[in-house]
N, C-alpha and C positions, 0 to 999 in steps of 0.2 A: 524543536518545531514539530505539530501534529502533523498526521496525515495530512496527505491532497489529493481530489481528486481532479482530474485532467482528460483529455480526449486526443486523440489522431486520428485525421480523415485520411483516410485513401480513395485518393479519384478516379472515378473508371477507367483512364488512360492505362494504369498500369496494375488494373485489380488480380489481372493473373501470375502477380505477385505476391498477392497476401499470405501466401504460409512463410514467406519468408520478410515479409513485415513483421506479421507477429510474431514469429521467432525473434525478433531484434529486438522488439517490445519489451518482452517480456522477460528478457535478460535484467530489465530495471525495473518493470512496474507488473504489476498484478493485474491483468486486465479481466475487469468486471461484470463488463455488458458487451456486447458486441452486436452492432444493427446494422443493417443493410436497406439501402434507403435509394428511393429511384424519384427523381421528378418531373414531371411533366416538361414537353420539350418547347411548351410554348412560355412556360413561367422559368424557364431554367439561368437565362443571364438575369432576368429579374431576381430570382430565390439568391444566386449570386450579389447580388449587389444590397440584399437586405441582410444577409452573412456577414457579408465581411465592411460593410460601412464602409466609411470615408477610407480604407487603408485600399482598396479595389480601382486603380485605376482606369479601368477597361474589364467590364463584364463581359464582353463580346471574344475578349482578346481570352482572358480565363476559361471562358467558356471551350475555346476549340484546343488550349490544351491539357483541360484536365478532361473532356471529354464529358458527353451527354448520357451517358446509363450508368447503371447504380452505382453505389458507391458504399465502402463499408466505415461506419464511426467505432471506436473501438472508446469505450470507458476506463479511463485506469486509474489505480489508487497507487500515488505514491508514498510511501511510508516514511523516507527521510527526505523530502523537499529542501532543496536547496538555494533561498530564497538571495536573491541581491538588494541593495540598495532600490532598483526599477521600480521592486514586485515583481519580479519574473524569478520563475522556478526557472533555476540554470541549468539543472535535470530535464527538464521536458525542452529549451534550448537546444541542449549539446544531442537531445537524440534525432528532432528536428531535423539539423543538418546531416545530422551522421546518414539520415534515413533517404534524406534526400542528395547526397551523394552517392548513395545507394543505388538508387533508383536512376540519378544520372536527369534531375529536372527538379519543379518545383511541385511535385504529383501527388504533397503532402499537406494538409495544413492540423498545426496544433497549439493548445490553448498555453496560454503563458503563463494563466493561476489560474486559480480556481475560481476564481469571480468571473474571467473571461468564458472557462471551462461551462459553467453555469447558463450563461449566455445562449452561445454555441447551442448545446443542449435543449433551451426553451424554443430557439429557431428553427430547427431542428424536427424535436419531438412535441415540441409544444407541451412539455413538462417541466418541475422543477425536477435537484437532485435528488432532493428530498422521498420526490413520489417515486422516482426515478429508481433507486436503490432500497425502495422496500416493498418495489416488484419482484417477482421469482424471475429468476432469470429463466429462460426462456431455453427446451431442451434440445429444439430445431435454429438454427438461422429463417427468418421469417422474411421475405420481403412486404419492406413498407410503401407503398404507391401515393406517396404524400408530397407537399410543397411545401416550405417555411410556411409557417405557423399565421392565420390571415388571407394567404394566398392563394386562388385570386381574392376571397372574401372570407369576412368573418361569420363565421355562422349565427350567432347571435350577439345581442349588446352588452350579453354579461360578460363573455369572451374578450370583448374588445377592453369593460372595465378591467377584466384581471390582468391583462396586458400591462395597462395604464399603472399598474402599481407597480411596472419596475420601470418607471420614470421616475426620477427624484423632484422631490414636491410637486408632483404633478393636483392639481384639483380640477374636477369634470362639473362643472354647471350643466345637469343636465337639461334641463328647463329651454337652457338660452344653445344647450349645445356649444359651450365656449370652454373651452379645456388650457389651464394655465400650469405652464410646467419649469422648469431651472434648463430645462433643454430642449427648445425644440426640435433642432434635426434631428436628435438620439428617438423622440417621442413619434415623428413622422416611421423612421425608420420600424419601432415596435408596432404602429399602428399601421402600418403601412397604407399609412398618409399621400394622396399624388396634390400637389399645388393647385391650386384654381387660380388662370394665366388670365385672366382678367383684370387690369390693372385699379377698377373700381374693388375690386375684394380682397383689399389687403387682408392679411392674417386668414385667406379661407382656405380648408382642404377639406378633400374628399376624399371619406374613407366607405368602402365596397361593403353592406352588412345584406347577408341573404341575395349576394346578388344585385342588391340598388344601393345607387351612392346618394349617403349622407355628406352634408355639409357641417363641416366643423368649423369652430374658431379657433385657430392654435398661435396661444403669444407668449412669450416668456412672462415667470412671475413676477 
């Protein structure tokens, strides 16, 4: 099996543990990148709930225990992945909990593969791994004063299109503004789509560019 690479988040609840997170880390993985990432506290159960999707029962409830100030993402390369039946690296699993009996809570979260890991990342930093890992890493710890990626707006329409290509079959008319994708929650979620509650405007949503909300059409293909 090749390489993997993977991420673990530490929540500000318990950041004045990180040298000895990393120290546990790095007993298994190589870790790569390491960012420190603060978000606004009015988008913060929102950044929440556009993270973690549908597995997030309560952003509110996440919110008061992983705590509101920064937080640190840590990049790591696993070199033997140990993958299961799932898809899930059983290596980034078993340290998961290890990490988080550690710590004595859920004060962690980390990616199950690398497709996940990827994800996370574009939410995140608003990069791929790609671009991601053929940056110089970085000789300071820098804080990033950022939101998931979109949030509260996107800054312009090309952004929103390079988003749109990690929808699977997604296609944007943009003419009629009608975007047809194999997923629409996953595509709301990227685009950080809000519902238009108007019972006359099936399939509308409103997505925030510059500041002003556009009207979209989003229906499955």
């Amino acid at each position: 099996m090749s390489e993997e690479y993977n991420i673990f988040l530490l929540w500000h609840k318990v950041r004045d543990r990180a040298d000895e997170v990393q120290n546990l880390v790095s007993q298994k993985f190589e870790i790569v990148r390491t960012y420190e990432i603060e978000w606004s506290k009015k988008c913060f159960a929102h950044n929440l709930s556009r993270f973690y999707g549908k597995r997030l029962p309560s952003a509110k409830n996440k919110q008061k225990m992983c705590g509101q100030g920064s937080f640190l993402v840590y990049l790591v390369r696993d070199e033997t992945p140990k993958m299961i039946e799932s898809g899930v690296n059983q290596n980034m699993t078993d340290m998961k909990y290890k990490l988080r009996h550690v710590l004595g809570g859920n004060y962690i979260h980390a990616s199950d593969n690398q497709k996940e890991a990827e994800e996370n990342l574009y939410f995140l930093l608003g990069k791929s791994l790609r671009r991601i890992l053929a940056e110089p890493q970085p000789k300071k710890l820098k804080l990033l004063k950022q939101d998931v990626i979109g949030t509260p707006t996107w800054l312009d329409e090309d952004r929103v299109r390079k988003a749109l290509k990690r929808v699977p079959a997604a296609v944007w008319d943009r003419e009629n503004n009608v975007i047809t994708c194999a997923d629409v929650p996953f595509a709301c979620r990227i685009l950080n789509a809000r519902k238009v509650i108007w019972p006359w405007c099936r399939d509308k949503y409103k997505i925030s560019i510059r500041g002003r909300d556009k009207i979209f059409t989003l229906k499955s293909a």
